[in-house]
RODO-2510 file (C-alpha; in nm, 4 decimals, decimal comma):
residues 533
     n   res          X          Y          Z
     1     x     0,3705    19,7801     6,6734
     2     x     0,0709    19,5892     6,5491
     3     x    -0,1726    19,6483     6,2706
     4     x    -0,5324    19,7011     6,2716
     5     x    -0,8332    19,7249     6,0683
     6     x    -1,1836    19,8744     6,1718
     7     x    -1,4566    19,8287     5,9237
     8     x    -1,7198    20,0795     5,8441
     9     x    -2,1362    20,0763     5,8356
    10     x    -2,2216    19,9452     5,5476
    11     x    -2,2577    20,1783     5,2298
    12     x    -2,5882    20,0811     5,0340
    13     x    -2,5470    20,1244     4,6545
    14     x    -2,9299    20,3061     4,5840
    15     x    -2,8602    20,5314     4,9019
    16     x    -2,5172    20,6937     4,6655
    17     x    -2,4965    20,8111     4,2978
    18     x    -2,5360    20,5560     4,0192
    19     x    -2,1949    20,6764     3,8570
    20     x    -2,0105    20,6567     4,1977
    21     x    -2,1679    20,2860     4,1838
    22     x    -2,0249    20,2599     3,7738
    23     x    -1,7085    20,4128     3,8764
    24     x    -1,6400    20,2070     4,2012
    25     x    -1,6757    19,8828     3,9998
    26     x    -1,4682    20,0188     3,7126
    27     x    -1,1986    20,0592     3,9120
    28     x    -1,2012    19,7378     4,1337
    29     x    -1,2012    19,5565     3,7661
    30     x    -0,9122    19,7535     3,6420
    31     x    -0,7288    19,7402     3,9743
    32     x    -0,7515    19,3588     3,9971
    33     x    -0,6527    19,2754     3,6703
    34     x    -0,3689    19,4742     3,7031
    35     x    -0,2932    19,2459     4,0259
    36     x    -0,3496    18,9200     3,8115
    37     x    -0,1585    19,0303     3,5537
    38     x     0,1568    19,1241     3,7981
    39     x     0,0989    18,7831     3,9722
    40     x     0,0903    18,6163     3,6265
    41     x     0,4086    18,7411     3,4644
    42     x     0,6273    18,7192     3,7735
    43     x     0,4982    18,3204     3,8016
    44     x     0,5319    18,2763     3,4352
    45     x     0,9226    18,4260     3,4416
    46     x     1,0228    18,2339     3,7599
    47     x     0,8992    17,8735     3,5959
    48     x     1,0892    18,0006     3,2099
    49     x     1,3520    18,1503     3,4051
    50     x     1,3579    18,4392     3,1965
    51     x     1,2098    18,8003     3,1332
    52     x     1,0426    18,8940     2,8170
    53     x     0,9893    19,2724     2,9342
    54     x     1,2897    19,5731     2,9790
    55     x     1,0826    19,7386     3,2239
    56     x     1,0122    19,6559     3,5996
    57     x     0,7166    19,4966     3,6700
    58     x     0,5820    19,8296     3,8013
    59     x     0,6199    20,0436     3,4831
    60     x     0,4722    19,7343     3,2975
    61     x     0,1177    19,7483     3,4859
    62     x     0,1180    20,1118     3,4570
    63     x     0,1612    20,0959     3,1064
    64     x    -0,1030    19,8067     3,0630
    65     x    -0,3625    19,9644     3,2445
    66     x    -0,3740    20,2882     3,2389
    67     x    -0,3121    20,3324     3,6671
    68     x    -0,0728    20,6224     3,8563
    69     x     0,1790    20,5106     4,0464
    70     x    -0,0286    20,4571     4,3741
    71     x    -0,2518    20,2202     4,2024
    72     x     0,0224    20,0414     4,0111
    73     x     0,2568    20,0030     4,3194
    74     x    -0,0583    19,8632     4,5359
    75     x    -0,1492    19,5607     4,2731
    76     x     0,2183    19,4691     4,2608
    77     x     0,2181    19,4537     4,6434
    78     x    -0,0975    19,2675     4,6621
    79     x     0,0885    19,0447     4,3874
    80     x     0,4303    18,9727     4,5732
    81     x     0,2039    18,8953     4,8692
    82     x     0,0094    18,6671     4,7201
    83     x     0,3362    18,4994     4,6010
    84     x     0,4799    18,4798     4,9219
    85     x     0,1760    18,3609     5,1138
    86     x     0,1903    18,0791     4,8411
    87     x     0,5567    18,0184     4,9381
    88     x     0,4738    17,9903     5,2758
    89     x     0,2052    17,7341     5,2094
    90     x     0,4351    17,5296     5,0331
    91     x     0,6656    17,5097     5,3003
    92     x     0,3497    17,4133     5,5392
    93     x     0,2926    17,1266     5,2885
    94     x     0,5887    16,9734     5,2376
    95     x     0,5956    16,9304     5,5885
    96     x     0,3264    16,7378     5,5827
    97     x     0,3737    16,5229     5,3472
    98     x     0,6751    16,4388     5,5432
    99     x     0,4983    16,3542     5,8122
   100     x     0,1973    16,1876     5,5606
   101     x     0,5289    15,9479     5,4341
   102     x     0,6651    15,8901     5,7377
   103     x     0,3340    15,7786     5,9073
   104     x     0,2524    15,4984     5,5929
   105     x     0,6500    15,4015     5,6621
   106     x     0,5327    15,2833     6,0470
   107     x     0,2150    15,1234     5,8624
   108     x     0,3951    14,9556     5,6390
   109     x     0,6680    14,8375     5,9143
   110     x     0,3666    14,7372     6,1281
   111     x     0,2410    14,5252     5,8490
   112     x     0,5047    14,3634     5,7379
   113     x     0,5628    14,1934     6,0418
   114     x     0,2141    14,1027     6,1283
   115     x     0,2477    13,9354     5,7390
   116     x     0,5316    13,7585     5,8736
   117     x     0,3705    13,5979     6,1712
   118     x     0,1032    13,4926     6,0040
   119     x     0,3033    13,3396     5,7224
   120     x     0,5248    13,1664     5,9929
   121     x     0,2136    13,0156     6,1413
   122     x     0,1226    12,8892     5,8155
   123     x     0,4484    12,7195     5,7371
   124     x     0,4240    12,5588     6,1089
   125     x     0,0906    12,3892     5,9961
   126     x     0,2298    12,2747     5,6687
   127     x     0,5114    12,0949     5,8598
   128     x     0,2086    11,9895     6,1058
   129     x     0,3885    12,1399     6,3813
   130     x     0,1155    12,4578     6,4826
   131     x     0,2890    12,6959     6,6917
   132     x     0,2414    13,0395     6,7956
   133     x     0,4083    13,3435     6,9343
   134     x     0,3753    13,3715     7,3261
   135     x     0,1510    13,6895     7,3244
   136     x    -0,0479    13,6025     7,0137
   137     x    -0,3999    13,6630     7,0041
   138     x    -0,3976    13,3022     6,8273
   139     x    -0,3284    13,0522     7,0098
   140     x    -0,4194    12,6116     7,0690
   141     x    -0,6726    12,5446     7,4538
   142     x    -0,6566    12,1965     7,4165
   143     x    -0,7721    12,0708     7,0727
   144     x    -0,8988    12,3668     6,9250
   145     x    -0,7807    12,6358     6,8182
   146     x    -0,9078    13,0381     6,8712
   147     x    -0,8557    13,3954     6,7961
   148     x    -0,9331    13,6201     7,1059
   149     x    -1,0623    13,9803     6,9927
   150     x    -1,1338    14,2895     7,2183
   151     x    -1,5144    14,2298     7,2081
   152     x    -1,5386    13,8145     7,0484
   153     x    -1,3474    13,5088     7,0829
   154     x    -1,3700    13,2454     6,7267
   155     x    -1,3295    12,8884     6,7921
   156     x    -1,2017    12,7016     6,4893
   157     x    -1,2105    12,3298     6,6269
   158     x    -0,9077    12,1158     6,4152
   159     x    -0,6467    12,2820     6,2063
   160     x    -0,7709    12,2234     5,9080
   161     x    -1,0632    12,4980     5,9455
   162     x    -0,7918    12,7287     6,1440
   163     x    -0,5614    12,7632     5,8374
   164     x    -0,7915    12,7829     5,5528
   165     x    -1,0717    12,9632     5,7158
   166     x    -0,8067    13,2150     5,9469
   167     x    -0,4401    13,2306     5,8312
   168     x    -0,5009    13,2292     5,4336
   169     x    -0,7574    13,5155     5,4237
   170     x    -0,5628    13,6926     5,7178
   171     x    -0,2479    13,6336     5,4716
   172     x    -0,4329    13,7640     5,1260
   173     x    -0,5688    14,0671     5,3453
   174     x    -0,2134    14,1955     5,4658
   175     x    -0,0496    14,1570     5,1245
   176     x    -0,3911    14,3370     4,9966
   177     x    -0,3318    14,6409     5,2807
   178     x     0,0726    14,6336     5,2493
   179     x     0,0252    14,7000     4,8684
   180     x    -0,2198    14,9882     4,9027
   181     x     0,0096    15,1323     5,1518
   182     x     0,2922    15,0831     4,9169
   183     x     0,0915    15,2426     4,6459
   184     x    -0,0022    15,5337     4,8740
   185     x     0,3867    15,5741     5,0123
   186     x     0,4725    15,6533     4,6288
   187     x     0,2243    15,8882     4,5471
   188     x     0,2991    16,0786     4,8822
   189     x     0,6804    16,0819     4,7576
   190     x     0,5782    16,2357     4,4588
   191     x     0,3218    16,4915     4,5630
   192     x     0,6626    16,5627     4,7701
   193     x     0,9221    16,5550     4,4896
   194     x     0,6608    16,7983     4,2551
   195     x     0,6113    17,0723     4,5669
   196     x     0,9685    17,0626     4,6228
   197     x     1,0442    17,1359     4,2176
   198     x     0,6929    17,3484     4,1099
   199     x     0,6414    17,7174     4,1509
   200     x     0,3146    17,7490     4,2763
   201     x    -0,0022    17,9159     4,1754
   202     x    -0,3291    18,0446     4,2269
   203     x    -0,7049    18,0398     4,1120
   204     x    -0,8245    18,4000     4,1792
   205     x    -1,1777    18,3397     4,2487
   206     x    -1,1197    18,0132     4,4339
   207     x    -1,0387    17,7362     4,2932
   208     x    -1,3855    17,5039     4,3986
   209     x    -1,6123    17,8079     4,1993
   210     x    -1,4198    17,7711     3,8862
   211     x    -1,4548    17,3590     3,8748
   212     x    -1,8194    17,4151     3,9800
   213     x    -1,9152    17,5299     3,5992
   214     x    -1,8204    17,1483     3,5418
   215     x    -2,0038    17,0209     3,7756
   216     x    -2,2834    17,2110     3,9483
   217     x    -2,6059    17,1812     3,8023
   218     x    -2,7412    17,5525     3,7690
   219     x    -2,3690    17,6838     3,6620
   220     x    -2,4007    17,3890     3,3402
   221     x    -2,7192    17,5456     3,2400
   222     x    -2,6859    17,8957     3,2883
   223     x    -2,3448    18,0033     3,2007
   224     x    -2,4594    18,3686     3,2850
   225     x    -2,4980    18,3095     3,6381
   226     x    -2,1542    18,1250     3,6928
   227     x    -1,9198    18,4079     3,4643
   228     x    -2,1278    18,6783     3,7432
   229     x    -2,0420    18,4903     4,0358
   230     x    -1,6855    18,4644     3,9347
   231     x    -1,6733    18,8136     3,8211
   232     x    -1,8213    18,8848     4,1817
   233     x    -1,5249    18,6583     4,3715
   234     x    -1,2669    18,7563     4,1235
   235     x    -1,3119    19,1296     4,1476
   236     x    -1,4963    19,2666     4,4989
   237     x    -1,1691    19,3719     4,6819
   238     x    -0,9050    19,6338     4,6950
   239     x    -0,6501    19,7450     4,8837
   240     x    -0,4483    20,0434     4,8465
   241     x    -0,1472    20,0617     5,0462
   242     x    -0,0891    20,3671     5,2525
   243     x     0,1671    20,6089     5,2512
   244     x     0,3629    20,7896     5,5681
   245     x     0,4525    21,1334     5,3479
   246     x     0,0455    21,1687     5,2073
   247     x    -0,1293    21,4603     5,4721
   248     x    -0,3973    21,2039     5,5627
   249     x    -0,1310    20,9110     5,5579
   250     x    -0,2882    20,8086     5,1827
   251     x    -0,2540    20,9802     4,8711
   252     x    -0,5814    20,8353     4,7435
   253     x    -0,8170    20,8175     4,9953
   254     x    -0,9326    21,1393     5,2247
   255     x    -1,1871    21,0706     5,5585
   256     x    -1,2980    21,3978     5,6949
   257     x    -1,4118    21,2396     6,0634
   258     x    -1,5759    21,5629     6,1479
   259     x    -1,8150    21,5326     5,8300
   260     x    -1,7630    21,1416     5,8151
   261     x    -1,7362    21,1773     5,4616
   262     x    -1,4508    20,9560     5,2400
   263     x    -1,3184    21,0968     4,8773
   264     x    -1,1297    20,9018     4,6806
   265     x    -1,0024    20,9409     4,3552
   266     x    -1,0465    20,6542     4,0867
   267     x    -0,7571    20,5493     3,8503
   268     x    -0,9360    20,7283     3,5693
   269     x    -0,9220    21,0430     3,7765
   270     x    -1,3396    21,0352     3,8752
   271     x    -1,3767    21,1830     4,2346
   272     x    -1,6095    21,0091     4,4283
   273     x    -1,7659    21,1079     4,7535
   274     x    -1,8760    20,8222     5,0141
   275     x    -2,1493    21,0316     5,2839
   276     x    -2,1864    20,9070     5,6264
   277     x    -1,9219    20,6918     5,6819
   278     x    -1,8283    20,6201     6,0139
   279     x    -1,7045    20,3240     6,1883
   280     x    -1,8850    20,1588     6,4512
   281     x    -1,6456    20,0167     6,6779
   282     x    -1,3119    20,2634     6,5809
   283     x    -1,4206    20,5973     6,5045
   284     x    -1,2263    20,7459     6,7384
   285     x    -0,9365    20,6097     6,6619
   286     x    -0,9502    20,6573     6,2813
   287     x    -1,0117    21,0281     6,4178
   288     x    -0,6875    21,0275     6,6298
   289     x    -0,5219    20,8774     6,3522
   290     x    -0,6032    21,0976     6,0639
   291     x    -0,5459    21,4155     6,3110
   292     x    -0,2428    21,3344     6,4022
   293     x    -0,1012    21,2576     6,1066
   294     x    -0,2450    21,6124     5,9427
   295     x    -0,0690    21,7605     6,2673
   296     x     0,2613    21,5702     6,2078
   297     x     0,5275    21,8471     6,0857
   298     x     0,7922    21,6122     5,9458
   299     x     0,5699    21,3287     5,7891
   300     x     0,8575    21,1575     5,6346
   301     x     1,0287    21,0728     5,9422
   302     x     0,7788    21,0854     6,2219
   303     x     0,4211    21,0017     5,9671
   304     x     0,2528    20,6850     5,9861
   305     x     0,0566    20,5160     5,6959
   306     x    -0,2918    20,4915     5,6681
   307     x    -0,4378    20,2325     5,4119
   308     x    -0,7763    20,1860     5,2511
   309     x    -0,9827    19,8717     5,1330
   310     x    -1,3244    19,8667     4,8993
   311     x    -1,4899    19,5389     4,9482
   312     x    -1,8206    19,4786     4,7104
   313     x    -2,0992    19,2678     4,8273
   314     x    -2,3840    19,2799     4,6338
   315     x    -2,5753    19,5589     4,7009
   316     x    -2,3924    19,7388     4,9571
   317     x    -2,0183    19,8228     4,9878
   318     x    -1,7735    19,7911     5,3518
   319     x    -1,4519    20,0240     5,3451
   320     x    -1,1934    19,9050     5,5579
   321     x    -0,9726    20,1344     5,7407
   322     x    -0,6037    20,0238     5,7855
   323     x    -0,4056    20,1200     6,0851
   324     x    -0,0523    20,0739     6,2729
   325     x    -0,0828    20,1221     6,6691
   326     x     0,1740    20,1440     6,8864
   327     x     0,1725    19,8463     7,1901
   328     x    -0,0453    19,9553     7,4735
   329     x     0,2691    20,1773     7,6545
   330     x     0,1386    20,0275     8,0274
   331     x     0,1297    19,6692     8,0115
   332     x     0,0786    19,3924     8,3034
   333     x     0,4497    19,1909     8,2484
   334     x     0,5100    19,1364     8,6244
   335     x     0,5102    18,7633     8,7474
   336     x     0,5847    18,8688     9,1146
   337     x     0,2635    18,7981     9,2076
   338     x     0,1579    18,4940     9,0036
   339     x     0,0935    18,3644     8,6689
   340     x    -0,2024    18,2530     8,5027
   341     x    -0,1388    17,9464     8,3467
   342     x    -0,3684    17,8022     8,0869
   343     x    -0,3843    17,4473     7,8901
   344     x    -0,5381    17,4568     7,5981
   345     x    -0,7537    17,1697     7,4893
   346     x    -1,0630    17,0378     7,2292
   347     x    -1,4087    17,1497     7,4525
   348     x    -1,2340    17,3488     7,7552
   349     x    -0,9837    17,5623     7,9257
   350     x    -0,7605    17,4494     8,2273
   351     x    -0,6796    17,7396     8,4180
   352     x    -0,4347    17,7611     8,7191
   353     x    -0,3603    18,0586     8,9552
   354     x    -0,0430    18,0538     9,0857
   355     x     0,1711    18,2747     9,3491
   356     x     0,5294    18,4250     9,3213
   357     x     0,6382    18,1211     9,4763
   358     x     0,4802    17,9022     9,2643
   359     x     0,2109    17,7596     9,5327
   360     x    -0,1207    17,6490     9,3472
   361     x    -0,3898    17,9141     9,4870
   362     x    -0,6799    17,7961     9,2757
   363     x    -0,7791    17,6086     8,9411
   364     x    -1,0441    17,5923     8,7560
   365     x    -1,1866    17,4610     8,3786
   366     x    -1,3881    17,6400     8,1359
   367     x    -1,5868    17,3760     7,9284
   368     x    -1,7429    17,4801     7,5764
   369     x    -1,8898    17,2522     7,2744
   370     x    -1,7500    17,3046     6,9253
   371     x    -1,8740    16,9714     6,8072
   372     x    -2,1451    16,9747     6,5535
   373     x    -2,0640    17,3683     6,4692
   374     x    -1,9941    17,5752     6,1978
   375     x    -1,6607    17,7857     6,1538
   376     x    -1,7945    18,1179     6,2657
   377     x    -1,9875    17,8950     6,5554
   378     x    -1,6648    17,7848     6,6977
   379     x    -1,4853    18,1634     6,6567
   380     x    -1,7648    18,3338     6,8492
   381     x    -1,7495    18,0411     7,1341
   382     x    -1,4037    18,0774     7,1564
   383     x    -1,3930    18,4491     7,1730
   384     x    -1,6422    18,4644     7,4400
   385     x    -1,4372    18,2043     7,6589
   386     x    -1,1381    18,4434     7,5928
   387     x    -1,2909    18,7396     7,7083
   388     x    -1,3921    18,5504     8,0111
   389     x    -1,0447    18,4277     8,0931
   390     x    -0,8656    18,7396     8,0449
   391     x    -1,1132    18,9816     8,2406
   392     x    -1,0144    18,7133     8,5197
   393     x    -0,6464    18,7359     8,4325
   394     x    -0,7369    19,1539     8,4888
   395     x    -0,9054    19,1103     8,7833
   396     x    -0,6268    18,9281     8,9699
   397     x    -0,3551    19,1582     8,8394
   398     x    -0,1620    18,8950     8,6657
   399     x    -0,0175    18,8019     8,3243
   400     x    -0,1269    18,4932     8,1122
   401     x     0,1035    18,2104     8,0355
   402     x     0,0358    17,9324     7,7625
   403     x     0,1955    17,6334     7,5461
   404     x     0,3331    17,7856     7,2445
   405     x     0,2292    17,4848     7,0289
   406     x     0,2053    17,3754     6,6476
   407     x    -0,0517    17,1386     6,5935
   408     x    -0,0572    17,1627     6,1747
   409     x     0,2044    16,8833     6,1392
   410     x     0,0387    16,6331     6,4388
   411     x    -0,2818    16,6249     6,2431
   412     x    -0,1490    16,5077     5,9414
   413     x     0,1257    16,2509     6,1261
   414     x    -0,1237    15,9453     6,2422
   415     x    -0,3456    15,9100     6,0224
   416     x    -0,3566    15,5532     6,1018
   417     x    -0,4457    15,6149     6,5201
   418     x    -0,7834    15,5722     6,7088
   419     x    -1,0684    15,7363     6,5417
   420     x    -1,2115    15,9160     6,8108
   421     x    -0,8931    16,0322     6,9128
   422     x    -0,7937    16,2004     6,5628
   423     x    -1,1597    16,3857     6,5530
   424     x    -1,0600    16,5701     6,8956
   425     x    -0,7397    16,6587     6,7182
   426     x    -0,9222    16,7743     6,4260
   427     x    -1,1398    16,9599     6,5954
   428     x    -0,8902    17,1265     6,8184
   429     x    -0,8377    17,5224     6,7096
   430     x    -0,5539    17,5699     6,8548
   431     x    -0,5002    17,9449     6,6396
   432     x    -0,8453    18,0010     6,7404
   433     x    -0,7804    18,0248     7,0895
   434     x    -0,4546    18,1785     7,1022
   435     x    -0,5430    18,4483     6,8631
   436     x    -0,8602    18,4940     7,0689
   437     x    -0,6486    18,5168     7,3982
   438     x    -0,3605    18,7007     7,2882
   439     x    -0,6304    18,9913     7,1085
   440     x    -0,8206    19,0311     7,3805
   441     x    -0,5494    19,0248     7,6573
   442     x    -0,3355    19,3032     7,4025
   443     x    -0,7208    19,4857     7,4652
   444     x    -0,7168    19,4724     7,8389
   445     x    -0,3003    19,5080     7,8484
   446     x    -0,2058    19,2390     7,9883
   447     x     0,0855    19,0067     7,8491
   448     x     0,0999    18,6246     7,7279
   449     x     0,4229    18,4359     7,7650
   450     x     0,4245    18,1184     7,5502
   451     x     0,6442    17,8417     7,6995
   452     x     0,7866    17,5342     7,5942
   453     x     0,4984    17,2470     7,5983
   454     x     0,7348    16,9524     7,6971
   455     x     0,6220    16,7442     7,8960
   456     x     0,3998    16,9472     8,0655
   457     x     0,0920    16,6624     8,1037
   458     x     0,3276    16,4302     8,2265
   459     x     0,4942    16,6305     8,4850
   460     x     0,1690    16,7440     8,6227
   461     x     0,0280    16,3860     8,6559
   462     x     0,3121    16,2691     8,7991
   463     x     0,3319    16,5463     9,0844
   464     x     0,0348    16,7679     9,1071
   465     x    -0,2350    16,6011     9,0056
   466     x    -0,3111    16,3333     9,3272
   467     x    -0,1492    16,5791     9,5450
   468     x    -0,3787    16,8714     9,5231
   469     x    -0,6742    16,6749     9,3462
   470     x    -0,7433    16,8164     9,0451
   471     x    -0,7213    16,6960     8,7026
   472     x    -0,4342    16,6271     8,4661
   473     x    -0,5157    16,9212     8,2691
   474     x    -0,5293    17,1809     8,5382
   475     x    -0,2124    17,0190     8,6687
   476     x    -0,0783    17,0541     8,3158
   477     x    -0,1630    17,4635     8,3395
   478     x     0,0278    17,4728     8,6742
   479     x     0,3437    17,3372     8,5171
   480     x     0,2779    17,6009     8,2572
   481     x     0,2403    17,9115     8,4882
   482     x     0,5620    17,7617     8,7003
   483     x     0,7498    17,7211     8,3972
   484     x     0,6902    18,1109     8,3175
   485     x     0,7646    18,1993     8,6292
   486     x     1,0959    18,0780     8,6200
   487     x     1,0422    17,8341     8,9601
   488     x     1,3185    17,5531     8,8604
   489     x     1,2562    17,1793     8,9774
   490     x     1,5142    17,0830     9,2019
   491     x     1,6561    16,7004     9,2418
   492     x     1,4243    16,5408     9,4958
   493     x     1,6253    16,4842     9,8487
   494     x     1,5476    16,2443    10,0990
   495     x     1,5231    16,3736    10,4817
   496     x     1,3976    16,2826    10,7977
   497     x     1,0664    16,4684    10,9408
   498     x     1,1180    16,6532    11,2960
   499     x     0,7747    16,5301    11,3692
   500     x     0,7591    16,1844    11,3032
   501     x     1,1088    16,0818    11,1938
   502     x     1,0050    15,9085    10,8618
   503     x     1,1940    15,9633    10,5617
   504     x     1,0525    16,1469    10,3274
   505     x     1,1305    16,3025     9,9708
   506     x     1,0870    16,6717     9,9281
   507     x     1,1655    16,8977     9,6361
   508     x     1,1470    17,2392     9,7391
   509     x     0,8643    17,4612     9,6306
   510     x     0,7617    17,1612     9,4543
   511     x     0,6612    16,9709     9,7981
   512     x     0,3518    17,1544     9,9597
   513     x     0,1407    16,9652    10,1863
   514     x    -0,2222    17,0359    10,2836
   515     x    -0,1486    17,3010    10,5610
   516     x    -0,0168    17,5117    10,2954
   517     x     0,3659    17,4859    10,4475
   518     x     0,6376    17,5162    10,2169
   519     x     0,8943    17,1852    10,2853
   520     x     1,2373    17,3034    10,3101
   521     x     1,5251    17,1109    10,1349
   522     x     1,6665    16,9544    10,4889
   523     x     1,4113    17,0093    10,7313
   524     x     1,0132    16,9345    10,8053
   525     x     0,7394    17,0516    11,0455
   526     x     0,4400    16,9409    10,9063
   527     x     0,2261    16,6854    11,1782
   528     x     0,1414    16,5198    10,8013
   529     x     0,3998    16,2854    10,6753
   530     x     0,4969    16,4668    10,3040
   531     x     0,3279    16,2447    10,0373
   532     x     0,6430    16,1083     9,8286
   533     x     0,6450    16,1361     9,4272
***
C-alpha cells in the first residue's frame, strides 16, 4: 500500500465566481487557525504539564471556530502531525550534535598533543638541549634548523630565531585553537542538554519570513507588504482528510470525472463549484478511484479514503487529489537471473549486471553534474538518470539492488576533514536518488533490495577491481548485486592447477578468470594461471 497525490490544472481565480474566490479564502483562514490553535494548546499543555480545558481538543476547535466535525478532526490531524514531524526532527538533531561533540572531542585530543610537542620542544631549548620527535616535521640538518611543509620548507638558521620566531607563536596559536574548541564543545553540550529537555515548536509561515520584517529592507518600510506575505505563507494550504464510509471516499469534497467538475462544501456551509478540473497526469486513476468507491457495497469494510488539498498561489488555485494504491500485484522480485547492482555516489551512477551465479556480465557509470545547481536543478537531473537506469533494469528483466545508507549523521561528524572532500559529501543527495529510483522502478514494477553497505568499496578493490578492470565504484556495485543475491564468499583455498601445476588461491564463484571459466574449489583448467587476491 502506498499513497499518492496527482495535482490538477491550475484553477485561475477571474476564470470562477468572485464569492467562490471570498469563500475559498475564508475558509483556508478559518481552517488554519483552527490548526494553529490545536498545535498551540497541545504544545502549551505538554511544557505546563497540565490542561486548562474539560473537553478534548476536538470539541475545543469546534467550539472556537465554528467548523463540523470533518473540518475540526482534519486541523487536529494536521496538528498532531506537525507535532510528530517536530519529534522526529528532534531525534535527527540530537544525533547530530552527538556526532558535532564527538568530532570537537578528536579536535581537541588532536590538539592537545600537538600543544604538547611543541611545549616539549620548547623546554628542550631552554635546557639548550633541542631535540625533536623522530617523524617531526621540525627537525636540526646540520646547524640550522627547518620546518618541512607539503608545498615550502622554512629555514630558521640558530635556535634563537627557531624558538621565538616558530615554537612561541606555534604555542600561543594551539592554546588560541584548543580554547575555541573548548568553547565550541560546551555550547554543543548544551544545544544537546536543551533538545533533550525542550518541547519543540514551530513558526507557521517559516521562520526566515517572520525575522525578515527585522531585517529586510522593503518589509521595514512597508509593513503592508510583509503582514500579506505572511498571511499568504501562513494560510494557502488545506488538507482535509478522507474518509472510507463517505460515497466518494470524502464527506466534503465531490469530483464528478465525467463532468470534471469538484463541489465542496465550506465550513460555513457555502457550496462551491470548481469547472473543468481534471488532472493531467492521473485522471484516470482519480476516475477508477472515485468509481469504485461509489460501486463499493460495504464501504466500511472494503472503502478506501479519498482526501482533498486547496493550495492558494496568487492568482490561481492547484487541488490536490489524495490517493491509497495497492502495490503493483505483478512485480519483477526474481534474482535467478541477475541483479542490478548500483553504487550511489556525488556526480554518477556505478552500475553492475550480474548473473545467477554471480559472474560480472557488464558495468557501466552514469556521470551527471549537480555542482553549481539549484535544488529543483539537481531533482530533475537525478530523476532523469533514474528513469534511465530503471528502463535498463526493465529491459534486462532484472531487479535493482542498492546500499541502504544514512548519510544525515556523516555530514555533520568531520567537520574538521579535507575541504574538498566534505563539499562532495554535502553535495551528495543520497534521498534524492533513492527516492528517484525506488518511484520510478515501483512505476515500471520492478523491485529494489537495499543491502548492508559494509565494506562494500573495500571488498571490491581488493578483488574485482584489477581483476576485471573497472573502477572501484563499479566493483563496489558488484559486491552490492552479489550481496542481494545471496552468493556467500567462501575462505580462499590454495590448490594446484592441472595445467601448469602452480599453486594458486581460488574462492569459488569469486575466482573467474578471463575465459569466463568458473574455478572450482579443488580443481583448475584454465591455460591462465588464476590471478591470486
Amino acid at each position: 500500500m502506498g499513497t499518492k497525490t496527482y495535482f490538477s490544472n491550475r484553477v485561475y481565480k477571474n476564470k470562477i465566481a468572485i464569492t467562490y474566490v471570498n469563500a475559498i479564502t475564508d475558509v483556508l483562514v478559518n481552517f488554519n487557525r483552527a490548526k494553529h490553535f490545536a498545535f498551540d494548546t497541545s504544545t502549551k499543555e505538554k511544557r505546563s504539564c497540565h490542561s486548562k480545558r474539560n473537553k478534548s481538543i476536538h470539541l475545543t476547535v469546534k467550539e472556537c471556530f465554528g467548523l463540523d466535525d470533518y473540518y475540526a478532526n482534519s486541523a487536529v490531524q494536521e496538528a498532531k502531525a506537525k507535532q510528530k514531524s517536530l519529534q522526529e526532527l528532534n531525534k535527527l538533531y540530537k544525533t547530530n550534535k552527538q556526532a558535532q561533540i564527538q568530532a570537537v572531542k578528536t579536535k581537541q585530543k588532536q590538539v592537545k598533543s600537538r600543544l604538547t610537542t611543541v611545549k616539549k620542544m620548547k623546554a628542550s631549548f631552554v635546557m639548550g638541549k633541542p631535540t625533536f620527535p623522530k617523524n617531526a616535521k621540525e627537525q636540526k640538518q646540520g646547524e640550522r634548523f627547518v620546518v618541512q611543509y607539503r608545498k615550502r620548507t622554512d629555514i630558521y638558521d640558530h635556535p634563537y630565531q627557531f624558538e621565538h620566531s616558530y615554537l612561541e607563536p606555534e604555542i600561543k596559536r594551539f592554546e588560541a585553537r584548543l580554547g575555541f574548541l573548548t568553547f565550541k564543545r560546551h555550547k554543543l553540550e548544551q544545544d544537546l542538554q536543551r533538545l533533550q529537555t525542550i518541547i519543540p515548536s514551530v513558526v507557521f509561515g517559516t521562520k526566515r519570513l517572520f525575522q525578515s520584517q527585522y531585517t529586510n529592507d522593503k518589509y521595514m518600510d512597508d509593513r503592508d507588504q510583509w503582514l500579506n506575505e505572511c498571511k499568504q505563507a501562513r494560510y494557502h494550504t488545506m488538507t482535509i482528510s478522507g474518509r472510507k464510509d463517505g460515497a466518494s471516499g470524502n464527506f466534503v469534497f465531490h469530483y464528478h470525472p465525467e463532468h470534471r467538475t469538484l463541489h465542496f462544501k465550506t465550513s460555513e456551509g457555502k457550496e462551491i463549484e470548481i469547472p473543468n478540473l481534471h488532472f493531467p497526469y492521473g485522471q484516470e486513476k482519480v476516475k477508477s478511484a472515485i468509481a469504485t468507491q461509489n460501486q463499493c457495497k460495504n464501504k466500511k469494510k472494503d472503502g478506501q479514503p479519498i482526501a482533498w488539498s486547496i493550495e492558494d498561489h496568487g492568482d490561481y488555485y492547484i487541488f490536490k487529489c489524495i490517493l491509497t494504491e495497492k502495490d503493483k500485484k505483478y512485480r519483477n522480485f526474481s534474482k535467478s537471473d541477475g541483479v542490478i547492482g548500483i553504487d550511489c555516489n556525488v556526480d554518477h551512477f556505478a552500475i553492475s549486471n550480474i548473473n545467477g551465479k554471480g559472474q560480472l556480465v557488464s558495468s557501466w557509470a552514469q556521470t551527471f553534474d549537480i555542482f553549481g545547481k539549484t535544488s529543483g536543478q539537481i531533482t530533475k537531473i537525478i530523476e532523469a538518470e533514474a528513469i534511465q537506469l530503471v528502463n535498463v533494469a526493465e529491459r534486462l528483466k532484472k531487479p535493482i539492488a542498492k546500499e541502504k545508507l544514512d548519510t544525515t549523521t556523516s555530514k555533520a561528524s568531520n567537520p574538521y576533514g579535507n575541504k574538498k572532500a566534505n563539499l562532495r559529501l554535502s553535495m551528495f543527495a543520497y534521498n534524492k536518488m533513492t527516492t528517484a529510483i525506488k518511484a520510478r522502478a515501483e512505476k515500471i514494477g520492478i523491485a529494489v533490495f537495499e543491502v548492508n553497505p559494509a565494506y562494500t568499496s573495500q571488498i571490491g578493490k581488493i578483488k574485482y577491481m584489477k581483476r576485471f578492470g573497472i573502477s572501484i565504484h563499479e566493483a563496489a556495485s558488484m559486491v552490492i548485486a552479489r550481496r542481494a543475491n545471496g552468493v556467500q564468499r567462501k575462505a580462499s583455498t590454495s590448490v594446484a592447477c592441472t595445467s601448469t601445476g602452480e599453486d594458486i588461491r581460488c574462492a569459488s564463484l569469486d575466482a573467474v578468470e578471463v575465459c569466463n571459466e568458473i574455478v572450482e574449489r579443488d580443481t583448475c583448467t584454465c591455460i591462465l594461471p588464476i590471478r591470486s587476491f
